[in-house]
Every structure is written in C-alpha cells, then in structure tokens.
Biopython code that builds the backbone (N, CA, C, O; Angstrom):
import numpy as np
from Bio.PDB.StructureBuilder import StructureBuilder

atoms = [
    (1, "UNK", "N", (-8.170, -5.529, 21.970)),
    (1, "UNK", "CA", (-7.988, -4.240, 22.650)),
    (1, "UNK", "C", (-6.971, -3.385, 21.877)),
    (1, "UNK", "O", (-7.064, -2.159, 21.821)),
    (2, "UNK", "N", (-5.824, -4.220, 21.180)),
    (2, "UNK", "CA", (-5.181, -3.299, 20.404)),
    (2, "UNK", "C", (-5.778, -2.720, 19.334)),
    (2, "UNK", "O", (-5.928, -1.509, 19.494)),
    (3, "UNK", "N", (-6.093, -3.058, 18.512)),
    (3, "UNK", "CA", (-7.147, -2.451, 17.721)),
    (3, "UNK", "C", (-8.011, -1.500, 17.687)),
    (3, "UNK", "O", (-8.116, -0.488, 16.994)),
    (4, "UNK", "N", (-8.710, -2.018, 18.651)),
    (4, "UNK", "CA", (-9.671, -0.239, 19.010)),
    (4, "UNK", "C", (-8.470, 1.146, 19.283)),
    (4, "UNK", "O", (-8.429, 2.185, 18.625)),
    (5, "UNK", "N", (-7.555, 0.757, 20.462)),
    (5, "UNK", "CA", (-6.570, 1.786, 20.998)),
    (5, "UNK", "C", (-5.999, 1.901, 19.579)),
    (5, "UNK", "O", (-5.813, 3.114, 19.476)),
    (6, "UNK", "N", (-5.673, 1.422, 18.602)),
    (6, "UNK", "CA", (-4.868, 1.999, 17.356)),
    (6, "UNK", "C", (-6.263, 3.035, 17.130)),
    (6, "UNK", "O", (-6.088, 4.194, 17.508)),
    (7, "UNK", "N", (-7.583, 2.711, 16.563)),
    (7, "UNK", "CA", (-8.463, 3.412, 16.120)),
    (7, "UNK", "C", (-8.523, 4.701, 16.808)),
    (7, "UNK", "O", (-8.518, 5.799, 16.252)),
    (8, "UNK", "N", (-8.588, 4.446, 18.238)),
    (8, "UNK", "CA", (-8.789, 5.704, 19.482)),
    (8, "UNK", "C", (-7.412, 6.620, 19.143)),
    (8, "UNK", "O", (-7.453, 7.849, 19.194)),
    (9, "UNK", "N", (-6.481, 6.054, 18.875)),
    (9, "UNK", "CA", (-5.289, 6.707, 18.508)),
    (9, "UNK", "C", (-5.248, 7.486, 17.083)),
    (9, "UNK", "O", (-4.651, 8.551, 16.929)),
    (10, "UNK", "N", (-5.882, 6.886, 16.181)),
    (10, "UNK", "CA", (-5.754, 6.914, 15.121)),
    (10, "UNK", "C", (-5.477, 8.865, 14.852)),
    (10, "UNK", "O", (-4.576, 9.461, 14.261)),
    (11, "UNK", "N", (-6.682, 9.364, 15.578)),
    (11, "UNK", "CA", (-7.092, 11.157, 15.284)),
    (11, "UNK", "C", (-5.705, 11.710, 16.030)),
    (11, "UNK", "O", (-5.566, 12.931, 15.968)),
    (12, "UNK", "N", (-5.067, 11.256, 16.455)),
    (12, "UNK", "CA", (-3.713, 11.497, 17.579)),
    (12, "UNK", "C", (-2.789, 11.901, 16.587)),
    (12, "UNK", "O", (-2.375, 13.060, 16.592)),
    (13, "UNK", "N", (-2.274, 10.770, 15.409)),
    (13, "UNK", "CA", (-1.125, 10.685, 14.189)),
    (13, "UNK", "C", (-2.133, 10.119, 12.946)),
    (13, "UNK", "O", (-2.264, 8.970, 12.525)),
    (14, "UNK", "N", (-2.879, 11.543, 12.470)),
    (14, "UNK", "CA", (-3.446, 10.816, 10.985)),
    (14, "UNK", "C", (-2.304, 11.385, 10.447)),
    (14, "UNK", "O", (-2.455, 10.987, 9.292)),
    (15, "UNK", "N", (-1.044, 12.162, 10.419)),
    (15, "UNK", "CA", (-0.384, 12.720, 9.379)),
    (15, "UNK", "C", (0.670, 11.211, 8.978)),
    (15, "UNK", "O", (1.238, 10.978, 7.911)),
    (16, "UNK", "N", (0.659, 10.402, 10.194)),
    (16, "UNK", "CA", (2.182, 8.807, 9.392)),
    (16, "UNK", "C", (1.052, 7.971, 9.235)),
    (16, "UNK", "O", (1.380, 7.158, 8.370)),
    (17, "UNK", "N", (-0.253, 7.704, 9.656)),
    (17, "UNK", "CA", (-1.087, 6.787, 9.244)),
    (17, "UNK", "C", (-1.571, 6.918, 7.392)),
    (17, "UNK", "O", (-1.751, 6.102, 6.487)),
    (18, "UNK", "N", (-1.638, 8.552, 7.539)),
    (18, "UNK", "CA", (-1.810, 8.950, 6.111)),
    (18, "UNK", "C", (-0.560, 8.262, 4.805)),
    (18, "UNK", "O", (-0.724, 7.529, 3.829)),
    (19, "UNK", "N", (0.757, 8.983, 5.446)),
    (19, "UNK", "CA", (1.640, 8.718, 4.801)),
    (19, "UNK", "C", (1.884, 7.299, 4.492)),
    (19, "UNK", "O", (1.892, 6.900, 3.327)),
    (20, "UNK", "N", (2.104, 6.441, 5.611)),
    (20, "UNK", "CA", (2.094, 4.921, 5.562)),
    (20, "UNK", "C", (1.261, 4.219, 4.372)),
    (20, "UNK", "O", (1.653, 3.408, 3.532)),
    (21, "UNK", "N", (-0.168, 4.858, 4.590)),
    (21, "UNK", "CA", (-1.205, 4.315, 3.118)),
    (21, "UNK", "C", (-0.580, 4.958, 2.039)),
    (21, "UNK", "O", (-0.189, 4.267, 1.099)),
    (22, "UNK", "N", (-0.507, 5.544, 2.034)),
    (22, "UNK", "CA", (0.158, 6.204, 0.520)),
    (22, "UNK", "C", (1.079, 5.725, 0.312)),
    (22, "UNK", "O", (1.098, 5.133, -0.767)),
    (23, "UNK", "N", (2.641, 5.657, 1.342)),
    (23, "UNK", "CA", (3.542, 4.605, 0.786)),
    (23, "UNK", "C", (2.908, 2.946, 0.414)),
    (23, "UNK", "O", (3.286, 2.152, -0.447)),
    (24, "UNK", "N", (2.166, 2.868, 1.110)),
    (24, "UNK", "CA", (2.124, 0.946, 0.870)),
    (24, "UNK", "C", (0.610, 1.213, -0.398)),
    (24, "UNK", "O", (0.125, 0.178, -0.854)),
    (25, "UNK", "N", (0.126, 2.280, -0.758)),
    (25, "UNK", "CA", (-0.743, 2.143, -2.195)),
    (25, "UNK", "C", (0.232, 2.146, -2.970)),
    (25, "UNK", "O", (0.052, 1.360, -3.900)),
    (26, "UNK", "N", (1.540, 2.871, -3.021)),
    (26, "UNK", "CA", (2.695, 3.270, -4.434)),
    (26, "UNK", "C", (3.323, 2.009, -4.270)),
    (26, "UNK", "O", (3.751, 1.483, -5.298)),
    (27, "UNK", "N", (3.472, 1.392, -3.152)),
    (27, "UNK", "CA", (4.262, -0.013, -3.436)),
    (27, "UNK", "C", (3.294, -1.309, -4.436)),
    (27, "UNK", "O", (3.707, -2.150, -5.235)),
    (28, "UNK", "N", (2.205, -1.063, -4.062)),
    (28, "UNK", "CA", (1.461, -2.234, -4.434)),
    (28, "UNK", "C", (1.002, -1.431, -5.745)),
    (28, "UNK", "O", (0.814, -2.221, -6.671)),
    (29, "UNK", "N", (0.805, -0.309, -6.041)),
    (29, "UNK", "CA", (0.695, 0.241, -7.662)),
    (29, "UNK", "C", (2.060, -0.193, -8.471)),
    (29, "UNK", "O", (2.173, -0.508, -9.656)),
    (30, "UNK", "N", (3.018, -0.108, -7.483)),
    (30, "UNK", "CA", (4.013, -0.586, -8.578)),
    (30, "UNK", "C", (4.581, -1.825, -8.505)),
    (30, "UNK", "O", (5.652, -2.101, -9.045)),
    (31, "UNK", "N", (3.770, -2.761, -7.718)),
    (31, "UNK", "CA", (4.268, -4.484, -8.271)),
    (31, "UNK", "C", (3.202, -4.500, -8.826)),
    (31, "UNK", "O", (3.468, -4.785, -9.994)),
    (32, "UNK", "N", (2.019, -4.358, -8.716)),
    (32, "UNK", "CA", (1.286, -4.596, -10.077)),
    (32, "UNK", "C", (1.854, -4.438, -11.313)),
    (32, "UNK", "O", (1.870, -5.265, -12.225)),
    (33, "UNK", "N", (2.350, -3.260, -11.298)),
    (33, "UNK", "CA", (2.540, -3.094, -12.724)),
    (33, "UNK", "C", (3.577, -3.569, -13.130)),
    (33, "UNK", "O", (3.723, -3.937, -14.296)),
    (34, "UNK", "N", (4.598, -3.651, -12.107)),
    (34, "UNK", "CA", (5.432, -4.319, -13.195)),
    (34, "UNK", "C", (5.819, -5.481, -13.066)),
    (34, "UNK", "O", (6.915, -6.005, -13.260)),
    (35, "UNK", "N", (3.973, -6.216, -12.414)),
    (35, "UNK", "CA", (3.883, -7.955, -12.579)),
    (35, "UNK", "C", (3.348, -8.113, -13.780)),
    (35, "UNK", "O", (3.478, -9.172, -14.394)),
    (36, "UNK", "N", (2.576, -6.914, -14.332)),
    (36, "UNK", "CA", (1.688, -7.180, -15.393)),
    (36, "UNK", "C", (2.898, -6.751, -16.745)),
    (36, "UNK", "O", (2.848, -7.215, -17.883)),
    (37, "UNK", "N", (3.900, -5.789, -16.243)),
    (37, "UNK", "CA", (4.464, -5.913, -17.484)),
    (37, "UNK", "C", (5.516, -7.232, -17.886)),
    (37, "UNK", "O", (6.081, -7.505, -18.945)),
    (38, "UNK", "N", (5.512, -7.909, -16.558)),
    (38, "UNK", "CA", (6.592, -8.977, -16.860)),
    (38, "UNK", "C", (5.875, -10.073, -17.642)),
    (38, "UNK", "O", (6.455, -10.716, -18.517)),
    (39, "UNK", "N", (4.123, -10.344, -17.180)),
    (39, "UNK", "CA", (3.417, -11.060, -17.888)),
    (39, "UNK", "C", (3.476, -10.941, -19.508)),
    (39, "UNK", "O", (3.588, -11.959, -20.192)),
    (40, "UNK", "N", (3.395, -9.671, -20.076)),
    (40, "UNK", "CA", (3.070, -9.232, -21.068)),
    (40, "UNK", "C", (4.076, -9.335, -21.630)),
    (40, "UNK", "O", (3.741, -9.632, -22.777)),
    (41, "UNK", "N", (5.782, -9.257, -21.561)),
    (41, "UNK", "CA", (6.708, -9.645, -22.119)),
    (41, "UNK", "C", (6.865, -10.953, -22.232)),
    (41, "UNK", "O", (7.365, -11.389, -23.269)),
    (42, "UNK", "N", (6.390, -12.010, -20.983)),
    (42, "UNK", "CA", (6.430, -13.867, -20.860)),
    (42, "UNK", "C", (5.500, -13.882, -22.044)),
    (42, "UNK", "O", (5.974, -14.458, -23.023)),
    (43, "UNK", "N", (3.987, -13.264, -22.225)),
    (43, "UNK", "CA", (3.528, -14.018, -23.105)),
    (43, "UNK", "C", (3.705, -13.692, -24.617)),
    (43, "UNK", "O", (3.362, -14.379, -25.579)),
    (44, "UNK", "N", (4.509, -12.117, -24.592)),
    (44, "UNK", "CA", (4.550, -11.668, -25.978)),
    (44, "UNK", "C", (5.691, -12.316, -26.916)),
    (44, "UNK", "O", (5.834, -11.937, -28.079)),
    (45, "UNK", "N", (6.535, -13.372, -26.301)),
    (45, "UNK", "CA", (7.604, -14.235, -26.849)),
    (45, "UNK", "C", (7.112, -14.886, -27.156)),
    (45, "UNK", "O", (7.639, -15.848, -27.713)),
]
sb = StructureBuilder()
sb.init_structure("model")
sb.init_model(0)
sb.init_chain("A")
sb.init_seg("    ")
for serial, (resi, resn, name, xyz) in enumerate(atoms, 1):
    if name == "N":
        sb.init_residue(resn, " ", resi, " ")
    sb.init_atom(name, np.array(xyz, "f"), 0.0, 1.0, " ", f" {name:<3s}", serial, name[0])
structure = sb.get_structure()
C-alpha cells in the first residue's frame, strides 16, 4: 500500500522526487568513476 500512495503521490512533489534522482544519478556517476579510476591506477603499477 505504500508504494502505490508514493506513486499516487508522486504528481503531488515531482519537483524533490526529480531532484532526489538527479542527486543519487551524480552520486553513483561519481563512484563509478572514481572506482574505475582507482582500478586503472591499481593496475597501471
């Protein structure tokens, strides 16, 4: 039931649902990258 009521809610606050994805895409764009650059320095030694 919570779930749907978040969805039913959702059109209520798309402006922090928006924001929220965008913060947590820039978080996870940037441990990627700088998991992949830590790789690339481990293996370039």
């Amino acid at each position: 039931m919570i779930p749907a009521e978040r969805i039913r809610g959702h059109s209520s606050k798309p402006r922090l649902d928006n924001r929220v994805l965008y913060l947590a895409m820039i978080a996870a764009f940037i441990g990627v990258t700088l998991f992949a650059v830590y790789m690339f320095f481990l293996f370039n030694e």
